[in-house]
N, C-alpha and C positions, 0 to 999 in steps of 0.2 A: 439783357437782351440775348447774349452769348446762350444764357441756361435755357429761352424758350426755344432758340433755333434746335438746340440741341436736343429737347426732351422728347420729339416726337422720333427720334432716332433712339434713344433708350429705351424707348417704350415697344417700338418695333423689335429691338435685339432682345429686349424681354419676352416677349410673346415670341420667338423665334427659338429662343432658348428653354421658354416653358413647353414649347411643342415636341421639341430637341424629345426631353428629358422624359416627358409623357408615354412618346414613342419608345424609348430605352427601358422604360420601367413596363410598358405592357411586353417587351419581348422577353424581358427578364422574367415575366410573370408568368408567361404563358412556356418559356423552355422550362422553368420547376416542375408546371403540372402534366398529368397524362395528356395525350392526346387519345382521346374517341375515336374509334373508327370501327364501320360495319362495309360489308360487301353487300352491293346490292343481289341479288337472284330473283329474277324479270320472271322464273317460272313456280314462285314458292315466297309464300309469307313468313317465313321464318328469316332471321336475322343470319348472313352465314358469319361464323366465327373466323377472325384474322390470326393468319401465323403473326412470326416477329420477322424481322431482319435479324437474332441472334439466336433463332432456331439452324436446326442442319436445314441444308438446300436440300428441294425435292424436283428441283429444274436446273435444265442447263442456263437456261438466258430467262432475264424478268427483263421486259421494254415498259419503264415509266413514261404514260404521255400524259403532263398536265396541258388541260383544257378549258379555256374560259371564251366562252361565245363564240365556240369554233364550229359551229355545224353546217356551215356550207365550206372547209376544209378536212373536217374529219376523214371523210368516207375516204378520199383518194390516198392518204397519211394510213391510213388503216389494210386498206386494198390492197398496196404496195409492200408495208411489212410481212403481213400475213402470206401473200403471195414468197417473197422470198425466204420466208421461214420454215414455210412446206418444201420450198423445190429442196433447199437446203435438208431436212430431214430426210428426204425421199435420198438427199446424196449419202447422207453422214447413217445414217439407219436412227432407228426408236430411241437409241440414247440420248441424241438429240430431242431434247424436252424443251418448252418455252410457255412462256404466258404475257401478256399483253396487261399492262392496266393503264386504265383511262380513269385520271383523278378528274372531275369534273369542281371546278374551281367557283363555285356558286352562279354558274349561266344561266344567262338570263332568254337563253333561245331553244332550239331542241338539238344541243349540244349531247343530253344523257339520254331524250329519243335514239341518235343514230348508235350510239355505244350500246345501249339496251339491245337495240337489232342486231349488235354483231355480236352480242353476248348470247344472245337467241340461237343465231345460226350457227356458231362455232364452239358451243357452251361456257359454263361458268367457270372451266378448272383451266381452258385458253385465252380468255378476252375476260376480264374482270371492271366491272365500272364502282368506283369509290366516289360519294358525295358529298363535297363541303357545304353548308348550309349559304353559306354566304360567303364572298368574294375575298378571298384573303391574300391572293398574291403569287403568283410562279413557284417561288422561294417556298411558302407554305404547302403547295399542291405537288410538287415533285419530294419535300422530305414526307408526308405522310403517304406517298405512293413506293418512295424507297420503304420504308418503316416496315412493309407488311410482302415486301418479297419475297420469292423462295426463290432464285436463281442463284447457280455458283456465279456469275460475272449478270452485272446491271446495267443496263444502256438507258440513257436519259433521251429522248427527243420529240422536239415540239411537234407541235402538231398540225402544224402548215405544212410539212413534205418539204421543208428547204432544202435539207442534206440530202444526196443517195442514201436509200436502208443499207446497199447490200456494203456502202462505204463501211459497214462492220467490220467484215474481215479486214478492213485498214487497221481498225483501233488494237483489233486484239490482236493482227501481228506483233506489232511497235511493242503492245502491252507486256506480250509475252515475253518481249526483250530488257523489261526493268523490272519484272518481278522481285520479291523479295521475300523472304518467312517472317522477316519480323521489324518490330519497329526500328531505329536509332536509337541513338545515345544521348540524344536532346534531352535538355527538365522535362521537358512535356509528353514526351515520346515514354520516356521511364514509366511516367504515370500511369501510365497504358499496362499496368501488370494486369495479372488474372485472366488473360487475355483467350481468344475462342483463337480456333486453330487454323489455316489459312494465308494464299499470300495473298501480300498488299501491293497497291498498285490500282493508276487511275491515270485515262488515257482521253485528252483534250480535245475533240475535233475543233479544226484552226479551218479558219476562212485570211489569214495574215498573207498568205501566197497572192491573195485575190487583191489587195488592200490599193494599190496602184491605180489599178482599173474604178475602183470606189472612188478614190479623189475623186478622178474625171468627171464621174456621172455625178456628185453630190456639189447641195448648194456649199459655198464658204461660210454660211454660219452653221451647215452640217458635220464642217469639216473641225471647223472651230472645237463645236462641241466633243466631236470624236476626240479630237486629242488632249481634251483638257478631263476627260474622260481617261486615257489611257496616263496620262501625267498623275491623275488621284490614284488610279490602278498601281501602276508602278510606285508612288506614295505609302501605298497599304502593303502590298505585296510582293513589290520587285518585278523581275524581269523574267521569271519562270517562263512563262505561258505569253505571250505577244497577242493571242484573241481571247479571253476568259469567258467572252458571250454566246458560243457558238453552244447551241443547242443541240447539240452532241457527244454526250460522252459517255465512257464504259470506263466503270470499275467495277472491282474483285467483290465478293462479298463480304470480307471483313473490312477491307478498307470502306466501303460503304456505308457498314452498320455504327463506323464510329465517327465517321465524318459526319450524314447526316442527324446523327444521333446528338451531336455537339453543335448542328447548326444551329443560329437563332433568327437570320433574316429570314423574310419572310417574301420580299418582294424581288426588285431586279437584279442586287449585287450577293447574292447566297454565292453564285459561280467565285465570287474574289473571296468569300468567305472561305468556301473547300478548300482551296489554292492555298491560304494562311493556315487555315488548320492543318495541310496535308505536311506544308512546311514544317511547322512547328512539332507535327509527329514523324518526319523524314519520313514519309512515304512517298514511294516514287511517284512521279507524274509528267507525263511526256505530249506532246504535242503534235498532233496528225493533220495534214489537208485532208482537207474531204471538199467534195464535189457539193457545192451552194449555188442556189437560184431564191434571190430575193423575190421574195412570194408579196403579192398586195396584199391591204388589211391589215401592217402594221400597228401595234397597239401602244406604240412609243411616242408620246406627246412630250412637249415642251416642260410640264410638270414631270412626267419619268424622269428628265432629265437634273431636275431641281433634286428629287428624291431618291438618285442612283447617287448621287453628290454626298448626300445629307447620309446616306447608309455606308458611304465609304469613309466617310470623317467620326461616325459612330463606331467604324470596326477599329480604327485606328486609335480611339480615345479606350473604346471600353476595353480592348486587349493587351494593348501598348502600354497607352499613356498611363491608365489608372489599374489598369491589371484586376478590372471585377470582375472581367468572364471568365471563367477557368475554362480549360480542357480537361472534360472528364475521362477518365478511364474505362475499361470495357468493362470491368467488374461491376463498378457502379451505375454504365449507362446499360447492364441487364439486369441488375436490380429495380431498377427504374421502370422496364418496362413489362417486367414480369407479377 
């Protein structure tokens, strides 16, 4: 009697565990091979060719935005960069160089419409739109958006307009305070010979000053889940970083090319990813408020919540526990994509 009660519970933890492992084996599958990527150009049939991330910079600043069925927030997220990018130029002189790219994340609206038009009006070597064929995940659409920049320092953010832009200059004061030339002394940091020239360093925008205010306004099973969220975080990664989801951050461009270079999530926990990886190569990483305004049109459902879980127990196993990910080194992750 004991074996029937039982067996529909083993068989659940089987297909739980077959899905587990499924999932492990296509990230593992898919960090071995290249990843594909073309620039779109709205004014020309030709395919434009992508730099690397481990070429020399030919900008000062690259602003990664992934975008998945964002086209009734784009425009204002776009308006607003762009706007302070210029005055900022107009301050700093032509030195000041930037470019925009807008990873379009397989949308399914006229998400790469409104990016096309700002690629139009502002050209292709300032606003760049990159297209996933299909819906792959945050995680996937911000490492192939890093992959192909040319800026000396990389700003990551979403594309709701949550943060202030100009909260930049917050990131790269702080930034410029933990620089470094080179990696630690760590196993993994070692491994990092061969290495391209460059300091390291990566700067968190934190909404944690705010976090008070959040209780108040969130239900108790919001709350719940936040911190059994921040309990898995701290699990995988410690206590570095207090917000690891803010949709803001700036690093250097070598600490960039080896971090995302080494990432394998794809979806909501990439951010705890960088955080272990930047650990394990002792590269600095420091933690800034910035000015947040929680935007409607959240895309965080009850299942993100199952599967931010399930990717943090996967970094924890495959790095930790069983030690199949490696951290690769520069040498190797520019052979890779050269």
């Amino acid at each position: 009697m004991l074996i029937w009660l039982l067996l529909p519970v083993v068989l659940v933890a089987v297909a739980v565990i077959y899905k587990v492992w499924d999932m492990v084996s296509a990230l593992s599958t898919e960090f071995m091979g290249p990843i594909p990527c073309t620039l779109e150009d709205p004014d020309s049939t030709t395919a434009v060719s992508c730099p690397t991330i481990f070429d020399a910079p030919t900008k000062a600043l690259s602003c990664i935005i992934p975008a998945y069925n964002e086209e009734a927030r784009l425009s204002s997220t776009l308006d607003e960069a762009l706007a302070y990018l210029q005055r900022r130029r107009d301050r700093q002189g032509p030195q000041f160089t930037y470019e925009i790219i807008i990873v379009d994340d397989g949308s399914k609206d006229g998400t790469a419409r409104v990016a096309t038009s700002y690629t139009r009006k502002y050209g292709i070597d300032t606003v760049r739109l990159l297209r996933v064929s299909a819906n792959r995940g945050k995680g996937h659409a911000v490492k192939r958006g890093m992959l192909v920049a040319r800026g000396e320092y990389c700003l990551l953010l979403d594309a709701d307009g949550a943060t202030r832009f100009s909260d930049l200059e917050k990131l790269e004061a702080e930034l410029d305070k933990i620089l470094q030339p080179s990696f630690g002394r760590a196993p993994a940091s070692r491994a990092a010979t061969g290495d391209t020239q460059g300091p390291l360093g990566v700067a968190y925008g934190s909404r944690a000053h705010l976090a008070k205010d959040a209780v108040v306004k969130r239900t108790r099973l919001r709350n719940l889940l936040t911190q059994g969220f921040h309990f898995l975080v701290y699990f995988v990664a410690g206590t570095r970083v207090k917000d690891t989801q803010c949709g803001f951050k700036l690093f250097t461009r070598r600490a960039a090319a080896i971090l995302f270079s080494n990432m394998r999530l794809q979806r909501w926990c990439f951010d705890v990813e960088l955080l272990y990886l930047a650990e394990q190569l002792q590269i600095p990483v420091c933690e800034v408020c910035v000015n947040w305004t929680e935007m409607p049109g959240s895309k965080i459902r009850a299942t993100s919540v199952l599967l931010m879980a399930t990717e943090l127990l996967i970094l924890k196993v495959m790095y930790q526990a069983l030690g199949i990910w490696a951290i690769h080194s520069e040498l190797t992750l520019r052979k890779k994509v050269s």
